[in-house]
BALOBA-1460 file (C-alpha; in Angstrom, 3 decimals):
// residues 249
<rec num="1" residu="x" x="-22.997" y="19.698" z="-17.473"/>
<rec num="2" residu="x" x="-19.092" y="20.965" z="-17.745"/>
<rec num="3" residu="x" x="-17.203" y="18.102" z="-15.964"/>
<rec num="4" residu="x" x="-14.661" y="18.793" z="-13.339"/>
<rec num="5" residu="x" x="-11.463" y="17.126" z="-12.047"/>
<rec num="6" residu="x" x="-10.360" y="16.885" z="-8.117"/>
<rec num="7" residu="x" x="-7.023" y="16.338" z="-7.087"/>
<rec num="8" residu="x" x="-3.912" y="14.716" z="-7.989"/>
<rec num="9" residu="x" x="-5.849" y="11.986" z="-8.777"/>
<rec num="10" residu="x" x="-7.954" y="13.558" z="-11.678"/>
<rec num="11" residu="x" x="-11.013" y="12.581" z="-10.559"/>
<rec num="12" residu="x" x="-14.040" y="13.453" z="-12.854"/>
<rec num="13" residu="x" x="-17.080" y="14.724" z="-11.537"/>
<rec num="14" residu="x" x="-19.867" y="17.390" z="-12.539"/>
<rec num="15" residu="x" x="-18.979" y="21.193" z="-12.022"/>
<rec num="16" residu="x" x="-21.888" y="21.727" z="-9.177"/>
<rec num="17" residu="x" x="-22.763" y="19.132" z="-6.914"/>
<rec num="18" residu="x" x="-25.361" y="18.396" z="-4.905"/>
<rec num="19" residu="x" x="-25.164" y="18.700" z="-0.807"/>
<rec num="20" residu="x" x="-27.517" y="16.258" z="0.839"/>
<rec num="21" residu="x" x="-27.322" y="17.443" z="4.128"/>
<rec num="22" residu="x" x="-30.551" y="19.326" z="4.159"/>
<rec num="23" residu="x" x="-33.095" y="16.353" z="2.935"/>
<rec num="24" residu="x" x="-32.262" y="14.367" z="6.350"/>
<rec num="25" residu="x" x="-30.532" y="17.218" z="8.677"/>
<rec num="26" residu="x" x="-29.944" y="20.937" z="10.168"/>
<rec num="27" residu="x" x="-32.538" y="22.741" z="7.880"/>
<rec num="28" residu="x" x="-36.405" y="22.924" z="7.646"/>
<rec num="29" residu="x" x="-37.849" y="19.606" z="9.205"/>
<rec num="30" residu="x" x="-40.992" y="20.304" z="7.278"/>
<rec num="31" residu="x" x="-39.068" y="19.860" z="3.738"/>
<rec num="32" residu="x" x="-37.524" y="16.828" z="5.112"/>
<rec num="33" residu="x" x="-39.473" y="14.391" z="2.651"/>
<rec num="34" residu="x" x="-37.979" y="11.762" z="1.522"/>
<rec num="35" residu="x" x="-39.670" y="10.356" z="-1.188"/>
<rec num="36" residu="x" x="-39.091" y="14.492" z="-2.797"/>
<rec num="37" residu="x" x="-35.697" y="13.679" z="-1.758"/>
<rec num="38" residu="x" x="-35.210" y="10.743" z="-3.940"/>
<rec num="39" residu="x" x="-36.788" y="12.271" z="-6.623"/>
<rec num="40" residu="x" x="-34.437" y="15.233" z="-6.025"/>
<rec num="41" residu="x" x="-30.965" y="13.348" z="-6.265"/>
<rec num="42" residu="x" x="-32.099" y="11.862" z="-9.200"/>
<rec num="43" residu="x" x="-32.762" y="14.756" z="-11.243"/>
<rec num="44" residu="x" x="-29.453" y="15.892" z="-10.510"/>
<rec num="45" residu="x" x="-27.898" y="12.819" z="-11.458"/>
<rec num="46" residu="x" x="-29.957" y="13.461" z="-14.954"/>
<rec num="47" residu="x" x="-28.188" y="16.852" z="-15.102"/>
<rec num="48" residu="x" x="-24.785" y="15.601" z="-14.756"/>
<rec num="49" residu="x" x="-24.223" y="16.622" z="-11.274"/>
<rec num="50" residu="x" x="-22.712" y="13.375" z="-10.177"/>
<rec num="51" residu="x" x="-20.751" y="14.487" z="-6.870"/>
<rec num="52" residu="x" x="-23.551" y="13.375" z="-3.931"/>
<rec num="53" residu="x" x="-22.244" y="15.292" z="-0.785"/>
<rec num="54" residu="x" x="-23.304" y="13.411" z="2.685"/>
<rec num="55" residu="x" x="-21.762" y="12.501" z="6.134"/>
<rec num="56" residu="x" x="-22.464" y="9.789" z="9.085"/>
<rec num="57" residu="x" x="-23.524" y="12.652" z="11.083"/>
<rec num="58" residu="x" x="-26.392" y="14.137" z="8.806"/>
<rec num="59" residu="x" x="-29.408" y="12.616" z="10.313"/>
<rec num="60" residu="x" x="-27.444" y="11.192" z="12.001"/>
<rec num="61" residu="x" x="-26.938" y="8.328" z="9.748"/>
<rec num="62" residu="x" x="-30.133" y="8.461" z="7.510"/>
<rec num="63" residu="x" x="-28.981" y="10.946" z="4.749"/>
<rec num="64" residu="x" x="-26.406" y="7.863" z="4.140"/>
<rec num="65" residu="x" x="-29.215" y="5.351" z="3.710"/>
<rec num="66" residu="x" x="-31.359" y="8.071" z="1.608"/>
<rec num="67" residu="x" x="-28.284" y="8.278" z="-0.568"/>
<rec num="68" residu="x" x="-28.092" y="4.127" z="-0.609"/>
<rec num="69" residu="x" x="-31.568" y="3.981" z="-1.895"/>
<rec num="70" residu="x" x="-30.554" y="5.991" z="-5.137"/>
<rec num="71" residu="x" x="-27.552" y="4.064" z="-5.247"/>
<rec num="72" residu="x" x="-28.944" y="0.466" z="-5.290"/>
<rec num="73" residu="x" x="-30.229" y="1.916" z="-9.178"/>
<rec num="74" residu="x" x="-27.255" y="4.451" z="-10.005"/>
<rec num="75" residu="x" x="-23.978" y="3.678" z="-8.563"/>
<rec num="76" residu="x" x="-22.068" y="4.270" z="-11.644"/>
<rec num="77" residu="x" x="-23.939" y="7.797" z="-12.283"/>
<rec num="78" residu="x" x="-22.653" y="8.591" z="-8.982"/>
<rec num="79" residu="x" x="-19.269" y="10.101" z="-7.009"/>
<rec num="80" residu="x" x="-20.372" y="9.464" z="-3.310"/>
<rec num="81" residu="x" x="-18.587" y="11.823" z="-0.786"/>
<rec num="82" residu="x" x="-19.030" y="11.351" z="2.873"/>
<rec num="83" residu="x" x="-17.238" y="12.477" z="5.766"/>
<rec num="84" residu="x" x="-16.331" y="10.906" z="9.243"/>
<rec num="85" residu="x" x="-15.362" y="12.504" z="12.696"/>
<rec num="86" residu="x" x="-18.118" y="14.044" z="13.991"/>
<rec num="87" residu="x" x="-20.616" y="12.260" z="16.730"/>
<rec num="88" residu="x" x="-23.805" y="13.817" z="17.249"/>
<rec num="89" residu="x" x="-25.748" y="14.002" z="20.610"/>
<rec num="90" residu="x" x="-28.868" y="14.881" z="21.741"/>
<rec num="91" residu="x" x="-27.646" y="18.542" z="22.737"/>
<rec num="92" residu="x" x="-23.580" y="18.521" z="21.460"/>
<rec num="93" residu="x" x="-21.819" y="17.687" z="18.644"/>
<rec num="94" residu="x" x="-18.116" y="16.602" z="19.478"/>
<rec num="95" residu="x" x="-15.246" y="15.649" z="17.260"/>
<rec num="96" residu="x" x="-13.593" y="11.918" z="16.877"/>
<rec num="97" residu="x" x="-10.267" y="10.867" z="14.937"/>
<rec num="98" residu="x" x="-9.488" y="8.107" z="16.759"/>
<rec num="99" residu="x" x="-8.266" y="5.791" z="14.397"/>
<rec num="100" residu="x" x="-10.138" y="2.357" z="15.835"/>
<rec num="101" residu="x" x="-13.343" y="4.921" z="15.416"/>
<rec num="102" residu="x" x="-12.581" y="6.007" z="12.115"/>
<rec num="103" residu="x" x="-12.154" y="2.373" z="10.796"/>
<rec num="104" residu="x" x="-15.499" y="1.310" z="12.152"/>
<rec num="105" residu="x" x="-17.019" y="4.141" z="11.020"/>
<rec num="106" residu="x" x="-16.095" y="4.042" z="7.425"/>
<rec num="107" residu="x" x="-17.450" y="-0.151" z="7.393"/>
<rec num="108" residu="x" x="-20.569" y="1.499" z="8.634"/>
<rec num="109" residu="x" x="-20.940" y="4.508" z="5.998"/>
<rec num="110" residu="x" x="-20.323" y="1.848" z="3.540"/>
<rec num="111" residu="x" x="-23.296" y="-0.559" z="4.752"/>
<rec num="112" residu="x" x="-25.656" y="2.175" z="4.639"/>
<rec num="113" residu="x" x="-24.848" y="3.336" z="1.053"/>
<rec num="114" residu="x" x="-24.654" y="0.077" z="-0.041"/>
<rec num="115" residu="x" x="-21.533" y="0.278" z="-2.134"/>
<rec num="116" residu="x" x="-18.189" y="-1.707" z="-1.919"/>
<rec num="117" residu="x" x="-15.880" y="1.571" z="-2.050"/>
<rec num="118" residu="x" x="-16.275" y="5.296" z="-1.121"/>
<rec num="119" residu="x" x="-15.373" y="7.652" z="-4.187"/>
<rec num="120" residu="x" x="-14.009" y="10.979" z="-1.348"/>
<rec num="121" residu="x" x="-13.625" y="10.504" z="2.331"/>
<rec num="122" residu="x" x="-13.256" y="12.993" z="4.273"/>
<rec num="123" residu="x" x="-12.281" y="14.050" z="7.963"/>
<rec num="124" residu="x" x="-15.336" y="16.411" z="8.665"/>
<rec num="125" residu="x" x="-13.635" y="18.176" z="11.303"/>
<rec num="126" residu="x" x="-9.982" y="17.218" z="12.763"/>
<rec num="127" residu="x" x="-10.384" y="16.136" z="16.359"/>
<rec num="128" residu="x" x="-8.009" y="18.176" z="19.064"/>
<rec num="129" residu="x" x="-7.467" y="15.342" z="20.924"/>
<rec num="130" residu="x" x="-6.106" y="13.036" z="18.527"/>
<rec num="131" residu="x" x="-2.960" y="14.595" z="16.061"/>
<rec num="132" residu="x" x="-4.341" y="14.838" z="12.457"/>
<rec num="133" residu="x" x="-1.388" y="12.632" z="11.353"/>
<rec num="134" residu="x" x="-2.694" y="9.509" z="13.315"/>
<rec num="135" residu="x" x="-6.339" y="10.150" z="12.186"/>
<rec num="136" residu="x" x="-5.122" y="10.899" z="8.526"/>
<rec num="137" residu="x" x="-3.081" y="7.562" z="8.935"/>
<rec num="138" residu="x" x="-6.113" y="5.555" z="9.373"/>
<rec num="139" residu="x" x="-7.696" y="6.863" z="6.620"/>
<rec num="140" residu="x" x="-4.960" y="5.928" z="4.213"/>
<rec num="141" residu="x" x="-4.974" y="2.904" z="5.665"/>
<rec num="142" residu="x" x="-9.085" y="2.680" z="3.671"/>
<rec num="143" residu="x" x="-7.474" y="3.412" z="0.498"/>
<rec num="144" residu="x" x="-5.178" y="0.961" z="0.563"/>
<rec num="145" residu="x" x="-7.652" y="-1.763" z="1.800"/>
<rec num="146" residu="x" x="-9.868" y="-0.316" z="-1.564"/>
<rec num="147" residu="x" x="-12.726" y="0.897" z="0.994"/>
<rec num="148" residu="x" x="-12.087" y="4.234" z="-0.333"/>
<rec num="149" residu="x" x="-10.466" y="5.859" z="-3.497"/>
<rec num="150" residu="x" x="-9.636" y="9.793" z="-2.577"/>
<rec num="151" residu="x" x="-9.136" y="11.407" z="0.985"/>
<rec num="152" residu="x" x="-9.739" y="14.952" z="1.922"/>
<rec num="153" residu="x" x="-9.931" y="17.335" z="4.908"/>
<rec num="154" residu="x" x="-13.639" y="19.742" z="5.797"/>
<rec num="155" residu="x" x="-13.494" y="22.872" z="6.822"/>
<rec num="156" residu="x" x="-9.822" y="23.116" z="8.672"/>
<rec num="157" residu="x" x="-10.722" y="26.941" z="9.311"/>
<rec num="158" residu="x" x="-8.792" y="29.567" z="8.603"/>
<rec num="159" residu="x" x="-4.943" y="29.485" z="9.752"/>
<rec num="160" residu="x" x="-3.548" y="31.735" z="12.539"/>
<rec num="161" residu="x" x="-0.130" y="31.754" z="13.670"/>
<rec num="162" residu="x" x="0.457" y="29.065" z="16.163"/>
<rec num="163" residu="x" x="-3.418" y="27.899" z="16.257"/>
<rec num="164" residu="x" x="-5.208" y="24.776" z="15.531"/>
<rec num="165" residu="x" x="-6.386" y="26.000" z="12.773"/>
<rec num="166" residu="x" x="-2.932" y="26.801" z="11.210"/>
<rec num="167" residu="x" x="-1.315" y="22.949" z="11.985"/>
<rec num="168" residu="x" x="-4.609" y="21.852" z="10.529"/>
<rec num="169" residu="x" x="-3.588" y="23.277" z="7.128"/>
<rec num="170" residu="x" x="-0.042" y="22.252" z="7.988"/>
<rec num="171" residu="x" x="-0.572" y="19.139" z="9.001"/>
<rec num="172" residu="x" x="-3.430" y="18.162" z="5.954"/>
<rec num="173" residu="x" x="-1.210" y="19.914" z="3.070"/>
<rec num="174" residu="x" x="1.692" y="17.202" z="4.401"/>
<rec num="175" residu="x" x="-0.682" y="14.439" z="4.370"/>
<rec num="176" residu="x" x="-1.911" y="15.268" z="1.367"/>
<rec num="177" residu="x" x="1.508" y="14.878" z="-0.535"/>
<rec num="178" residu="x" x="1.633" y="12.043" z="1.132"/>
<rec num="179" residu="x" x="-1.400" y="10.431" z="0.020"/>
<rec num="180" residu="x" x="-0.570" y="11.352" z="-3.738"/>
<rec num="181" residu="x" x="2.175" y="8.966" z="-3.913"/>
<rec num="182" residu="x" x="0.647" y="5.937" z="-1.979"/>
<rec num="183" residu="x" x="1.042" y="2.975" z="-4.550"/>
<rec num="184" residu="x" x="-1.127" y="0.624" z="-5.119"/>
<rec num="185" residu="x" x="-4.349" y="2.970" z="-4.544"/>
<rec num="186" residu="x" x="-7.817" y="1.689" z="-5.944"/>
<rec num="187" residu="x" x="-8.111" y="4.539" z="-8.389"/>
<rec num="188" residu="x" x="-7.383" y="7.662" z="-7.800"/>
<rec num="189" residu="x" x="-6.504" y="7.866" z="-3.571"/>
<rec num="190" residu="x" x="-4.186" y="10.201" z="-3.712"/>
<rec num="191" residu="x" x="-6.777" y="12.882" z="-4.510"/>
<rec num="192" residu="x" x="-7.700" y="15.551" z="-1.862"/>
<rec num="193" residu="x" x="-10.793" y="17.852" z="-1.212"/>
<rec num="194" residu="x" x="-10.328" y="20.980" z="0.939"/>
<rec num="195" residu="x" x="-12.965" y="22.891" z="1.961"/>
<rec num="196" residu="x" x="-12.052" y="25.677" z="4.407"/>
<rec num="197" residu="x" x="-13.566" y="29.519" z="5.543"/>
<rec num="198" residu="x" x="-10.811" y="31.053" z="3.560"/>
<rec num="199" residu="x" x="-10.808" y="30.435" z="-0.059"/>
<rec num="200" residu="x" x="-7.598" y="32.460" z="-0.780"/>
<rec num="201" residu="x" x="-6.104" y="30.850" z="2.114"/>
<rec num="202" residu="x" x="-6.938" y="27.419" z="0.846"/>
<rec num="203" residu="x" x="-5.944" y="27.917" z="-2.695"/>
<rec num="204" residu="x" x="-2.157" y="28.450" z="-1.384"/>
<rec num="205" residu="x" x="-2.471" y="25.147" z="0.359"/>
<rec num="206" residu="x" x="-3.628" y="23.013" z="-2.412"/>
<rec num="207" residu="x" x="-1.371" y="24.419" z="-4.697"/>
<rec num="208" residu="x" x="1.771" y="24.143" z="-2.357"/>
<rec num="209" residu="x" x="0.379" y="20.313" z="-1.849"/>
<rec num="210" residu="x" x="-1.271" y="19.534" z="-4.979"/>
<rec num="211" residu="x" x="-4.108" y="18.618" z="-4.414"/>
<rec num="212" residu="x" x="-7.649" y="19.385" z="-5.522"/>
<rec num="213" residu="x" x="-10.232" y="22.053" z="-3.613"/>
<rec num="214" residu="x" x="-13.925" y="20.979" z="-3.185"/>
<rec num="215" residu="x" x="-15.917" y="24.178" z="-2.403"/>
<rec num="216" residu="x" x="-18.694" y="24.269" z="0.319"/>
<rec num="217" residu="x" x="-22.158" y="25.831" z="0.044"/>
<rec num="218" residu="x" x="-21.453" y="28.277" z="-3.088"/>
<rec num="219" residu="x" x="-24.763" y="29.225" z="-2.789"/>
<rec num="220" residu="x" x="-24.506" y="30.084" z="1.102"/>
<rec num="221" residu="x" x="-26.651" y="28.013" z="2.261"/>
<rec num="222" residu="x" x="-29.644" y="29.139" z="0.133"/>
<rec num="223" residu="x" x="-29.133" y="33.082" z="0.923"/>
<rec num="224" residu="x" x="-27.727" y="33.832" z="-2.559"/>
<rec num="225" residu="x" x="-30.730" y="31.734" z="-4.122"/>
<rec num="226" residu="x" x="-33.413" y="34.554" z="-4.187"/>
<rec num="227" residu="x" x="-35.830" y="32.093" z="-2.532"/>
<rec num="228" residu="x" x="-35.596" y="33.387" z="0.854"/>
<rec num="229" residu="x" x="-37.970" y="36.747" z="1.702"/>
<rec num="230" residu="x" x="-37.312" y="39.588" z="4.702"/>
<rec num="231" residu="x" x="-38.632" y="38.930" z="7.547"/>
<rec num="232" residu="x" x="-40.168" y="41.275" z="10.142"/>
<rec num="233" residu="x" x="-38.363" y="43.883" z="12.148"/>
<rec num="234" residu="x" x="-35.167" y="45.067" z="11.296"/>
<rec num="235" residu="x" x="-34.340" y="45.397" z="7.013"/>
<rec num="236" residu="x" x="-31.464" y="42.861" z="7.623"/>
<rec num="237" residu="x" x="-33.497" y="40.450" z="9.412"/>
<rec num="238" residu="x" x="-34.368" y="37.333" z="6.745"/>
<rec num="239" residu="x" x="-36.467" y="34.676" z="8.000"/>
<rec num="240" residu="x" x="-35.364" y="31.185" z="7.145"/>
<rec num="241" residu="x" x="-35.977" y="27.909" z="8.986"/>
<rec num="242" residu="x" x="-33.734" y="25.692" z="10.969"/>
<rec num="243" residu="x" x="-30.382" y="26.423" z="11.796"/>
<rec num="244" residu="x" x="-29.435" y="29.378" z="9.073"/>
<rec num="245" residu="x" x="-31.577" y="31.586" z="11.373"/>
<rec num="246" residu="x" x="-28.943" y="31.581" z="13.586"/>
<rec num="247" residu="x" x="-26.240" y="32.629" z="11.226"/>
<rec num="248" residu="x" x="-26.455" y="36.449" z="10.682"/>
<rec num="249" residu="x" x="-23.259" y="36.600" z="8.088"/>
């Protein structure tokens, strides 16, 4: 497979990854096996599609100990990308960049994937309670303890003058200069991954803070696959399980 570089950092990972967010979360329960699962991340380590996409909140927690299972053989076939700042309840999901919490939680991601360093950390969505700058601070703080080698930001959304969204992008671009020129990073922590709604909108950021972009579901999450079938009723209606059957773009 074509390799790929992220971020200031240069990074080298396959050109398509491989999000694991379906094998233990938010899609089909019924195709939630995980001995398939296994078998599926390592194929795609086979085909050179090294970057392993997961998150704390996938599960929650046990896509990051499906992902530790493949690791225990394959650590150095791997780029492992998880994400922190999102606590899941029975019926809400809210955000959380409070630095104490993101500290703990990155300890925790790394005791269920069983590795002594995360390759791309990211802040899975920024909390409105908490500035970005204190929650970004934390995370820096990881790289330079070696817990992590390369920070990014998830889906910031797309800016609007004076919104959340818009400081988001402000606030990450910033932090991500700022990140480039920590010394004494294990690696390559200055690199970034954005992944946002608007992918014109993003590119401007990462160039203006140079830094790398990490794009999100390029296959839409499965609609441009050609596996999913019409469903009854209305010619737009497509009948998929889980939660894409709630998403009618």
């Amino acid at each position: 497979m074509e390799r790929r570089t992220i971020g200031a950092g240069a990074l080298a990972v396959g050109a398509v990854g491989l999000g694991c967010m379906p094998m233990s979360w938010a899609y089909s329960t019924s195709r939630q096996r995980g001995e398939e699962s296994l078998r599926a991340v390592h194929r795609a380590l086979d085909l050179g599609s090294t970057l392993l996409d997961t998150a704390d909140m996938y599960g929650p927690f046990t896509n990051e100990l499906l992902i530790g299972r493949v690791l225990k053989e394959r650590r150095s076939d791997a780029f492992v990308s998880t994400k922190v700042g999102l606590l899941v309840g029975d019926q809400h999901i809210v955000a959380n960049g409070r630095p104490g919490y993101v500290r703990r939680a990155c300890d925790a991601s790394l005791r269920r994937l069983g590795t002594d360093v995360i390759d791309l950390y990211q802040l899975h969505r920024a909390d409105p309670e908490v500035p970005v700058e204190e929650t970004w601070g934390a995370m820096a703080e990881l790289v330079r303890a070696g817990k992590v080698r390369a920070l990014g930001l998830c889906a910031v959304g797309r800016a609007r003058p004076g919104g959340r969204g818009a400081a988001a992008r402000r606030d990450g671009a910033a932090a991500g200069a700022g990140a480039a020129g920590l010394p004494g990073e294990r690696g390559a922590g200055g690199a970034v991954g954005v992944v946002a709604g608007g992918a014109g909108d993003a590119a401007a950021v990462v160039r203006v803070a140079g830094v790398g972009f990490l794009a999100a579901m390029p296959l839409g999450n499965g609609f441009l696959t050609g596996t999913l079938t019409p469903g009854w009723g209305s010619r737009r209606t497509i009948r998929v399980p889980g939660t894409r059957a709630s998403r009618p773009r």
